[in-house]
Structures are given as C-alpha cells and as structure tokens.
C-alpha positions in Angstrom: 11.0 1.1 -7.4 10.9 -0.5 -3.9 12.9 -4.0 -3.3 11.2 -6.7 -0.8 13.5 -5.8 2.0 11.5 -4.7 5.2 13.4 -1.5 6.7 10.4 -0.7 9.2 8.0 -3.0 11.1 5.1 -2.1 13.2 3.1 -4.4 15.2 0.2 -4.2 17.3 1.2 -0.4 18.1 -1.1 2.0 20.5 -0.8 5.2 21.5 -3.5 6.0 24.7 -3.2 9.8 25.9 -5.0 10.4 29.3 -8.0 12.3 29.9 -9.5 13.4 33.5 -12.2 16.3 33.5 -12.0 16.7 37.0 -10.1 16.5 40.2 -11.9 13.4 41.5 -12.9 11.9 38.4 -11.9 8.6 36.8 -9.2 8.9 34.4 -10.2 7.9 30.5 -7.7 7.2 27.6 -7.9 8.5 23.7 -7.3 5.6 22.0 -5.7 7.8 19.1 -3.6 4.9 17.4 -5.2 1.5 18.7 -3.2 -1.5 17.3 -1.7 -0.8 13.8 0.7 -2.8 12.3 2.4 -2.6 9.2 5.8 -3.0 7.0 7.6 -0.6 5.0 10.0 -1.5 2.6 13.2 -0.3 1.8 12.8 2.5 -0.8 9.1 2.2 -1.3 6.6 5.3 -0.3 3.7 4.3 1.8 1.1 6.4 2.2 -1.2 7.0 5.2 -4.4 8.6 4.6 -7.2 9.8 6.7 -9.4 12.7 7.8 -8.5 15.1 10.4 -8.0 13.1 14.0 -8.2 9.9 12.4 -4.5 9.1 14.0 -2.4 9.3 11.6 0.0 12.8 12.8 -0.3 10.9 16.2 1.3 7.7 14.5 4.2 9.6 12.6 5.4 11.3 15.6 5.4 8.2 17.6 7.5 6.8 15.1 10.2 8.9 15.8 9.6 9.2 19.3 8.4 12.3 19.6 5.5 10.4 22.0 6.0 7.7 24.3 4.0 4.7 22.5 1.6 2.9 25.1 2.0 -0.7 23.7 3.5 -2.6 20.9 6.4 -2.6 18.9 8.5 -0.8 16.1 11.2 -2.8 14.8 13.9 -0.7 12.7 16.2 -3.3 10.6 18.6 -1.5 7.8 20.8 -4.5 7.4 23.9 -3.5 9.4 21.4 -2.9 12.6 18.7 -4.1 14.8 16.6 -1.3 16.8 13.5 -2.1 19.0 12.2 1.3 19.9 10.0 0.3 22.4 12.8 -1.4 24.3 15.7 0.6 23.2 18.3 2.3 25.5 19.9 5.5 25.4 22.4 4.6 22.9 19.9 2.7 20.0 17.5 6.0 20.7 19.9 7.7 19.4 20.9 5.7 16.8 17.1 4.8 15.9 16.7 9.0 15.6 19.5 9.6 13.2 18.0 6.8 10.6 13.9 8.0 11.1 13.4 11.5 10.7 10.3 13.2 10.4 9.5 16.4 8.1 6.4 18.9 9.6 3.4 20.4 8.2 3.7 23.5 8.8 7.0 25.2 7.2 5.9 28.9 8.7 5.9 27.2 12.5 8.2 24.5 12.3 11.1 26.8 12.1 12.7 28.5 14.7 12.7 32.5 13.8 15.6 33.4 16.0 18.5 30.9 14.1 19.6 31.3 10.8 19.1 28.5 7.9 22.8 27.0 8.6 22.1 26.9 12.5 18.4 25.4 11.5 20.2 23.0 9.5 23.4 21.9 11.1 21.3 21.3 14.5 20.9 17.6 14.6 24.7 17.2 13.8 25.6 19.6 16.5 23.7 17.0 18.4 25.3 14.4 17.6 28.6 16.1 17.7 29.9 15.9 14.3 33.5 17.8 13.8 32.8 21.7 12.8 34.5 21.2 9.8 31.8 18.1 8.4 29.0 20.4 9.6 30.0 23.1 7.5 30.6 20.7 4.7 27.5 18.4 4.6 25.5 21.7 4.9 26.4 22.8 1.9 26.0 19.6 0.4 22.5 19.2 1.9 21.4 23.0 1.0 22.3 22.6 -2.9 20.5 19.0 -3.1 17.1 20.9 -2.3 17.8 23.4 -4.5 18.7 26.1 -2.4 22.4 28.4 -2.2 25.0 29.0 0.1 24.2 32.4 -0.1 20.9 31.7 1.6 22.6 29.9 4.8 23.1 33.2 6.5 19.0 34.4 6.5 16.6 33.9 8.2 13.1 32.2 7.6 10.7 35.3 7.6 12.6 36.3 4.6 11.4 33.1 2.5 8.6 31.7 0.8 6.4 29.0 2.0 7.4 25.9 -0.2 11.2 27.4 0.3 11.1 27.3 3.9 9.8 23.4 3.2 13.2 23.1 1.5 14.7 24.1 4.1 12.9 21.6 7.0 13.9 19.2 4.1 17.0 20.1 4.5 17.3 19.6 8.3 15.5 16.2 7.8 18.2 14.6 5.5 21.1 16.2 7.5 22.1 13.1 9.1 21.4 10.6 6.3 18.3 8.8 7.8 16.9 5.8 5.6 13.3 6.5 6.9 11.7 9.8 6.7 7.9 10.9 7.8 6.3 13.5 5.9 4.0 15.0 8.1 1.2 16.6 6.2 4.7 17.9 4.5 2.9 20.2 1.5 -0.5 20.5 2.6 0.0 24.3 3.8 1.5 24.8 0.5 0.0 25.9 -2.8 -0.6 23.3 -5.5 1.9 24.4 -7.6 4.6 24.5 -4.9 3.1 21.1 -3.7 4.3 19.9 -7.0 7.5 21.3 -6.9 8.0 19.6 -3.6 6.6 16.3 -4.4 9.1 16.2 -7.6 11.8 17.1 -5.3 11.1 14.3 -2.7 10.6 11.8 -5.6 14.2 12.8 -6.8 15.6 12.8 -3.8 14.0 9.0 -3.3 15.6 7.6 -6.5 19.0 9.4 -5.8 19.5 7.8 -2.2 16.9 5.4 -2.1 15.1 6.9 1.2 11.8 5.3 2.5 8.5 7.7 3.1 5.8 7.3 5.2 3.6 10.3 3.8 1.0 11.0 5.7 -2.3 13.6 4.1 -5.4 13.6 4.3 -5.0 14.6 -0.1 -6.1 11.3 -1.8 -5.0 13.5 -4.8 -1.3 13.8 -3.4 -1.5 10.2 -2.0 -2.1 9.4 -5.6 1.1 11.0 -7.2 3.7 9.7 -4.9 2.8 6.4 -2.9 3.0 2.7 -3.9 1.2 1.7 -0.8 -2.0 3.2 1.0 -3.1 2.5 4.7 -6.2 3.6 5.0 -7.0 5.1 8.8 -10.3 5.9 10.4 -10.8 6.6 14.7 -7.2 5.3 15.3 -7.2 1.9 13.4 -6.2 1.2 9.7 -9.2 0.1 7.6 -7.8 -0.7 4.4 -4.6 -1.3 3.2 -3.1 -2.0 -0.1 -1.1 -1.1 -3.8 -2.0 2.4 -4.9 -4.1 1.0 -7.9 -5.9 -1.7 -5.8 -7.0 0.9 -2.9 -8.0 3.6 -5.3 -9.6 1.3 -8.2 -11.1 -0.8 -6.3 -11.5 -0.1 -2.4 -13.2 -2.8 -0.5 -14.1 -0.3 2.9 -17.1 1.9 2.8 -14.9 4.7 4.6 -11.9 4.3 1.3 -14.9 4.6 -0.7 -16.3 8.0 1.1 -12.6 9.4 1.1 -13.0 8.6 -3.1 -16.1 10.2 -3.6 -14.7 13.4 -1.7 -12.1 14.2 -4.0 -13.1 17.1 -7.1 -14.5 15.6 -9.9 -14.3 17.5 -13.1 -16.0 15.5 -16.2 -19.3 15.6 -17.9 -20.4 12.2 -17.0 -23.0 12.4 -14.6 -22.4 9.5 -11.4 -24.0 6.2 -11.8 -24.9 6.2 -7.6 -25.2 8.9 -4.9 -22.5 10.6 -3.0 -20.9 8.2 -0.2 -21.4 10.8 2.1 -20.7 9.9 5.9 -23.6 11.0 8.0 -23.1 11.4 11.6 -19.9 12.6 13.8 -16.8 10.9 14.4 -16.8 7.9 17.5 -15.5 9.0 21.0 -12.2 7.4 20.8 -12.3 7.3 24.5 -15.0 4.6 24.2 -13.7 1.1 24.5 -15.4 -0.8 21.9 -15.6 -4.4 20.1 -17.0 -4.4 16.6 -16.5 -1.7 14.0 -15.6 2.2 14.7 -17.5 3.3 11.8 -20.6 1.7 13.0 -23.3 4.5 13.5 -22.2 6.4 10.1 -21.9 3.5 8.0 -24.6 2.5 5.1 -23.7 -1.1 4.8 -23.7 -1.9 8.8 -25.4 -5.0 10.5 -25.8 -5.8 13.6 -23.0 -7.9 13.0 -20.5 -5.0 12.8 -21.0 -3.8 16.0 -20.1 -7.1 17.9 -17.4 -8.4 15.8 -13.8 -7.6 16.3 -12.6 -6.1 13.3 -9.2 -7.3 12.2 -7.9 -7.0 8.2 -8.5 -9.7 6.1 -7.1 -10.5 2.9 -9.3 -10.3 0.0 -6.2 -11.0 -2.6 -3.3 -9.8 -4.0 -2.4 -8.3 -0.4 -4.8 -6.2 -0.4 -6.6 -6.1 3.2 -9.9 -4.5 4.7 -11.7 -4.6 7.9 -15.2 -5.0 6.9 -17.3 -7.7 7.0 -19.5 -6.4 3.9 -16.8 -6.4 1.7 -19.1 -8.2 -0.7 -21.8 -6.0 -0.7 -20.1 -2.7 -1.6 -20.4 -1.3 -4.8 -18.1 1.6 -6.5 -20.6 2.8 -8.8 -17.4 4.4 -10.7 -16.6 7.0 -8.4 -13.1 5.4 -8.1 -9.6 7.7 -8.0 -9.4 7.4 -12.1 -12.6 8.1 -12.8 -12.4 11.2 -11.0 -9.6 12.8 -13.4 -10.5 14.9 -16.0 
C-alpha cells in the first residue's frame, strides 16, 4: 500500500530523436514521448502499458538518463532531497542515478558474458567508489534477498536460467538502494511461470523496503497482478490514466478498450459486441499533428478529433482520458474481469 507522498514527478516531458534520409534533406523528429506528465508515489507501482513503439521503453530509459530528454521536466523529491534532472549537474546526476534504477528486458543480453555475477553486481558501487570491504558485504546481502547463493557469485551468466539471470539484473538494480526502480519489459522474455516467480519476488521486495515501480509491458495480464495505477500510452502520448480497477473495469479510451479485448479470453459466454479490433497502421510519429493520434483507426472518430488538441480530462475519481467521445463508448463486457476464467 502506497502513501500520498509524491517521490517522482513528470511534467510536459518529450523525447524527439532526429531523422534525415539524406545528405541534403530536411531533418524530421520522432516524437517518441510527446508531452507526458505524471506522479508516482512513494511505494505505489504504476504501470505503463502500450503496444510495441507506443513510447513507453523510450520513456523509462529517459527517466534514468539513459537519453537526453528534449523538453520538460522530471522532478525527483525523496524527502531529504530535491533533484531536477533536466537541470541537474554532475553531482545531482549522480545522485539522481543511485535513487532511479532501471531493470531490462532482456536478462540473456543485458548481461555482460565476460564478468562474473559479483563483478555484474558490485559494478554500480565500484562506481560510485564504495570501500572493497562494503562491496563485498552488500553483495552478499543483495544476492540472498533475490534468492540466489554465494556460491553462485563466482559464475558466469551462460551457466543460468532465464528468470535466474533476471535475479541477477535484479540484483545489480537494488545494489545501491534506489527508491525508484523501472522495470523495463522486466519478465516479458520469461516464461509464465518464471514471470510469476519474479512478479512475487518484486512484490516482496516492495513491501520489505518500500521501493516505487514504474512497470512498463505491453501484458495487460501482468499489468493486472502487480500495479495500482495504469497509464495508458499510444504514438508517444498517454491516453488514459487511472486505479487499476477503474482503467480495466471501466476504460473510457477506445484504444484501453482495444488493449482489453486483445487479452485471452477463456469462458463459455459468447461476447455481447464485436472485437475492438484496430484497423489501420500506427501514425507517423514524425508527423506534427493537432487533434487525436488514433484518428484514422479509431471507430468512434469525428471530425472533431482530428482538430482538437487532445489533453486528459477528468471524468471522476482521478481517473483521466483523452477522448472527446468518452460518452459514447460502450464496453459490451469485454472488460479485464470478465476476461478471467
């Protein structure tokens, strides 16, 4: 359980890559995150959902710097410190990097072959030049609270299973004590029964030292288990964003309710609607545009949508959308519960 205190704000934040096809031609931006803004709570897991190249890998790793961020801001506040990424200096970088980590997707990549688990592990303290004597202790420590052995410090990651070498980028993640941590995609390469294992873990963890998630998957399934919050992100902006029960029971954006409708259904009762199934191909994020994103593979558009600025709108209890047809969309039960079996 989450208190009220905000750990993590984001406002207005954009990340623009460049894009020239030739020598002599004009230079065009991906808008890949185009003005999100959010808060995250101390201890709370917020979730951040979306299909492949929606934005939402692009927004984690700009949250720990790993990109340069083209506008806006990221204010980090624990309490005992103040840290504005975007204006930071060396020094609050630095600081700003040992409280916001970020955990990968891929456990077979994300690991260097050459370096043993301790060197993987004890890396970021190197680092930041902790004594050799605190490295060798708070590895241990770290190493046992993911369920692995000492004995295991000394191998190396071919010789390990998928969801254990997850353990271990787990490991290396929590090294330094952040208060924030990105899961990246974190068990999506896994199977589902080693996606439950490290769910449970990261849930423990959570209650133990009271760490703050930003998961990020594209699984509304494994959004489901572990978030209180859900952002909802489509082309670069978030569409929807809300509790777990509100964004899952009752979604108020054609594109939540397309996500719903996608995940395995196994029941008897026959649906009382047709598949929300998106028709059409993603927008060309390098297009600069006004009204809605989802605009030519939408079923509820007007030509309202296209020339309206879409901005999220309370429609009660916090829970916020960017569409204008809010109104008009219908579930036809095909929401997150009435998808179990």
């Amino acid at each position: 359980m989450h208190d009220e205190k905000v750990i993590l704000q984001v406002n207005d934040l954009k990340k623009y890559f460049s894009l020239r096809t030739g020598f002599f031609s004009e230079t065009r931006y991906i808008r890949a995150v185009d003005g999100v803004s959010f808060e995250l709570y101390k201890g709370e897991t917020l979730g951040i959902i979306g299909e492949s190249g929606c934005g939402k890998s692009t927004l984690g790793r700009s949250l720990v710097n790993l990109y340069n961020i083209t506008s806006g801001s990221v204010l980090y506040n624990d309490g005992d410190q103040k840290i504005n990424l975007i204006n930071a200096n060396d020094r609050e970088k630095k600081d700003y990097t040992k409280s916001v980590q970020i955990i990968f997707q891929d456990p077979f990549s994300s690991l260097n072959p050459r370096i043993n688990v301790f060197e993987t592990v004890a890396e970021p303290l190197i680092i930041h030049r902790y004594p050799k004597e605190e490295i060798e202790q708070k590895v241990s420590e770290v190493i046992a609270q993911v369920g692995l052995r000492d004995e295991h410090l000394r191998r190396y990651p071919h010789s390990f299973s998928g969801g254990q070498r997850q353990r271990i980028g787990i490991a290396r993640s929590l090294i330094i004590s952040p208060k924030v941590i990105i899961c990246d995609e974190a068990v999506s390469a896994l199977d589902v029964s080693v996606q439950a294992q490290i769910i449970n873990l990261l849930k423990e963890l959570q209650a133990r030292y009271h760490y703050s998630y930003i998961f990020i998957s594209h699984d509304m399934s494994v959004i489901r288990h572990i978030c209180d919050r859900i952002a909802v992100m489509y082309a670069g902006r978030i569409v929807e964003f809300g509790t777990k029960e509100e964004v899952l029971n009752s979604p108020k954006h054609p594109y939540t309710e397309a996500l719903l409708d996608a995940v395995p259904k196994i029941s008897n009762r026959k649906s009382k609607g047709k598949r929300k199934i998106l028709s059409g191909e993603p927008p060309d994020l390098s297009r600069e545009r006004i009204g809605c994103n989802m605009f030519e593979r939408c079923g509820y558009r007007i030509d309202a949508c296209q020339a309206t600025p879409m901005k999220l709108s309370d429609v009660g209890s916090h829970h916020l959308t960017a569409c204008m047809r809010t109104k008009e969309i219908q579930l036809n039960g095909l929401s997150i519960e009435a998808k179990q079996p």
